[in-house]
N, C-alpha and C positions, 0 to 999 in steps of 0.2 A: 504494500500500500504506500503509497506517496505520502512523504511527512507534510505535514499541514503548515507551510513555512508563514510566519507571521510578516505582516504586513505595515508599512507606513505608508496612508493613504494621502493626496494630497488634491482635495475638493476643491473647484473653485470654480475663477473664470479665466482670461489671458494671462492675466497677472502667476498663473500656479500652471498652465499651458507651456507661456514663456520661460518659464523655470526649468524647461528641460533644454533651453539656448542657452552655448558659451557664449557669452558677452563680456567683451575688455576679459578674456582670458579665465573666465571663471563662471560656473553653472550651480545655479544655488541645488536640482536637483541631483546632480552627480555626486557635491559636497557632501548632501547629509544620507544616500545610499555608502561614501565611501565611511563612514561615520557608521553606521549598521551594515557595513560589508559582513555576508556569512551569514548573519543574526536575520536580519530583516529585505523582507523586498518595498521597495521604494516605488508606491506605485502610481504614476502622475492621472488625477483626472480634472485637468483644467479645460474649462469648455467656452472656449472664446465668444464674448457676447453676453453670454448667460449671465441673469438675472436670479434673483433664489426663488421667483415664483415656474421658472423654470427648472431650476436646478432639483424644486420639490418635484416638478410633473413627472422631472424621469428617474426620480432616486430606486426607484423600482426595476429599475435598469443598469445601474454603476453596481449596489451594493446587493449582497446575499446572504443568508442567514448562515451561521456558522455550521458545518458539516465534517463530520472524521474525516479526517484526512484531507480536509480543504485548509484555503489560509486564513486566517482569523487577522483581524484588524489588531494592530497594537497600539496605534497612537495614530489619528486623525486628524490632520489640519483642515480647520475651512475658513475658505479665504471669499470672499462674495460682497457684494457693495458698488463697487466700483459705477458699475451700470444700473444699479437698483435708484443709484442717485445722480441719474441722468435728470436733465429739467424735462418736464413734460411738453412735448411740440410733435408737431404736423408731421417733422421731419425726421424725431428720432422717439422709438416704443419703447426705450429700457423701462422707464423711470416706474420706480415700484413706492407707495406712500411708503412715509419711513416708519409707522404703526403698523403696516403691512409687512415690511420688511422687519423687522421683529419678531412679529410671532411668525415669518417665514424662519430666521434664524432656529426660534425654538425647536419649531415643528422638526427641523435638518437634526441639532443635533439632540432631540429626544426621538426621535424613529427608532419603531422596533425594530429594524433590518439594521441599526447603527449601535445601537444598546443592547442588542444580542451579543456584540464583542465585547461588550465592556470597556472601550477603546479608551485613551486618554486624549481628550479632546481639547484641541489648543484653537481657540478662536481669535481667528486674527483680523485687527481692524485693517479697511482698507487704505493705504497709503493716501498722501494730499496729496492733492492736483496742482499744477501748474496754469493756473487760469487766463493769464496771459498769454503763453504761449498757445495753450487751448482755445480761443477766441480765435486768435489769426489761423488756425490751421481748420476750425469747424467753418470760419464766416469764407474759408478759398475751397473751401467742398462744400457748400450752397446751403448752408445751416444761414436761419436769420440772427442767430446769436447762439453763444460758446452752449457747448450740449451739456458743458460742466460746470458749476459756480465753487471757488472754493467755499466758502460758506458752507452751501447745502454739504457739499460732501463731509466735510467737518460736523454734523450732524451727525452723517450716517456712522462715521469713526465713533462716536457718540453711544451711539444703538449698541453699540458692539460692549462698548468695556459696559453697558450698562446691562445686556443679555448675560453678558461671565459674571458677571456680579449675580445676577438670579438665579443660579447655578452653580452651587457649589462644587469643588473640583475638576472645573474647567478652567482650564487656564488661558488667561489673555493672553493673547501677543500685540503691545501693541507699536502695530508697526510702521500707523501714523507720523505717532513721535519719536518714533526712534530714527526716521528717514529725514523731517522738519528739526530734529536737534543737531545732525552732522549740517544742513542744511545752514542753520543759523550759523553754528560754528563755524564754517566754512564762507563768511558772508561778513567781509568788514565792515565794519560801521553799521551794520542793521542791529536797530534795536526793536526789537516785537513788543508789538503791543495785543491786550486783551480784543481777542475777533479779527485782527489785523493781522496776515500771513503773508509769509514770500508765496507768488505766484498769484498772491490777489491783486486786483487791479487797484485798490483801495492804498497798497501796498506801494505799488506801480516800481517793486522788484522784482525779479526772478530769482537774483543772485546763486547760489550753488546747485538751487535743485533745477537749473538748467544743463546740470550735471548727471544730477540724480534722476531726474525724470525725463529722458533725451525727446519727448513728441509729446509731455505734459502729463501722463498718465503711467506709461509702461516702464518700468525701470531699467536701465540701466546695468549693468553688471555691479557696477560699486556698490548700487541700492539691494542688487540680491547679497551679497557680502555684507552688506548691514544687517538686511532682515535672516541670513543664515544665525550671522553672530546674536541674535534674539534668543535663536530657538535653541541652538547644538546644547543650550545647559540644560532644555528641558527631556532631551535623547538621551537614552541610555549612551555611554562610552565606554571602550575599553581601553587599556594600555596599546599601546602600537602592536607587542610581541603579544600579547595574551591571546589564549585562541579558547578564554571561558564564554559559552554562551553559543557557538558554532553550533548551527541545525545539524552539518556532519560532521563527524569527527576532523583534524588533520590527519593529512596523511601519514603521520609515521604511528598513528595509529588506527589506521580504517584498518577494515580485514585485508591480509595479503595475498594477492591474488596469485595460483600458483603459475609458476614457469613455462 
């Protein structure tokens, strides 16, 4: 029978898609499968677009209930927002209310086909936007105004640490501020203010996360090495040499096979 190898799932939308690109030399999903190399399968289900009222239609379709000999979930990222808190227009369907997108959040991770693993569930807010650069590139592909506000979106990050809060043993990531704080630091002379963000037009900076966020939304390779460096302490680790935790043995101890 096949050993039932445990799994690192990673739910989302492009943001957890793009995560399987080297970018500037570095892939945030290769990082944390070499990180559970042996232990765990690292398994990408980022679905470019998606929205969580779609990501519930077809959960019934990603996930499955645990089975001998099948792989069971060990630790579950989901990653979703981004398009939930699109602005609502003629021209683009994301945009999901953010009371809506909430109890989508819950519904995601309290499913029975997800709580049958007993997974450890790491919900992670969606990164800021770049709303400047976002404006110029939605109003030259025929949007009457940016599809993204950082405002709104700062909301939906919102949703997020407030869903892990009502939830015990779910852990944030959040990946918001951890992307907006290299952001700052990385940005002379800007001093933030309360509601006033690099990439708001209020702001009228961009300053580093023109770095971090290269088309206003998708990150960047540096920004997946930030948000890697979030999670690696919430993943089991071993020593480099250790081979405890191996689905198979090593080899100088598997059975030997004869001559």
């Amino acid at each position: 029978m096949a050993l039932p190898w445990p799994q690192v799932v990673l739910f989302g939308d492009s943001l957890f898609q793009q995560a399987a690109e080297v970018k500037d030399g570095f892939s945030f999903e290769a990082a944390l499968q070499q990180q559970v190399l042996r232990r765990y399968d690292v398994v990408n289900r980022g679905l470019s677009g998606y929205n969580t009222s779609q990501a519930l239609k077809h959960i019934d379709q990603i996930f499955t209930k645990p089975t001998e000999g099948g792989p069971k979930i060990k630790y579950l990222f989901v990653l979703l927002g981004a398009n939930d808190a699109c602005v609502k227009m003629p021209t683009n369907q994301q945009h999901i209310p953010l009371d809506k997108y909430k109890e989508n959040l819950t519904k995601i991770i309290t499913h029975p086909l997800i709580t049958a693993h007993n997974p450890k569930i790491l919900l992670v807010t969606p990164p800021p936007i770049d709303e400047i650069h976002i404006t110029k590139l939605d109003l030259a592909w025929g949007h009457q105004e940016a599809t993204r506000k950082a405002k709104i979106s700062a909301t939906y990050s919102q949703a997020v640490r407030d869903v892990a809060a009502e939830h015990p043993g779910t852990v944030l990531i959040d990946l918001c501020k951890a992307i907006m704080d290299v952001a700052i630091a990385k940005t002379p002379g800007f001093e933030p203010k309360t509601g006033v963000a690099l990439g708001d037009p209020e702001s009228g900076l961009r300053g580093y996360l023109e770095h971090l966020l290269p088309d206003g939304l998708h990150m960047s390779g540096e920004a997946y090495r930030i948000f890697f460096d979030a999670v690696k302490g919430h993943i089991e680790s071993w020593d480099e040499e250790s081979r405890e935790g191996y689905t198979l043995p090593d080899w100088q101890v598997a059975p030997k096979l004869e001559d």
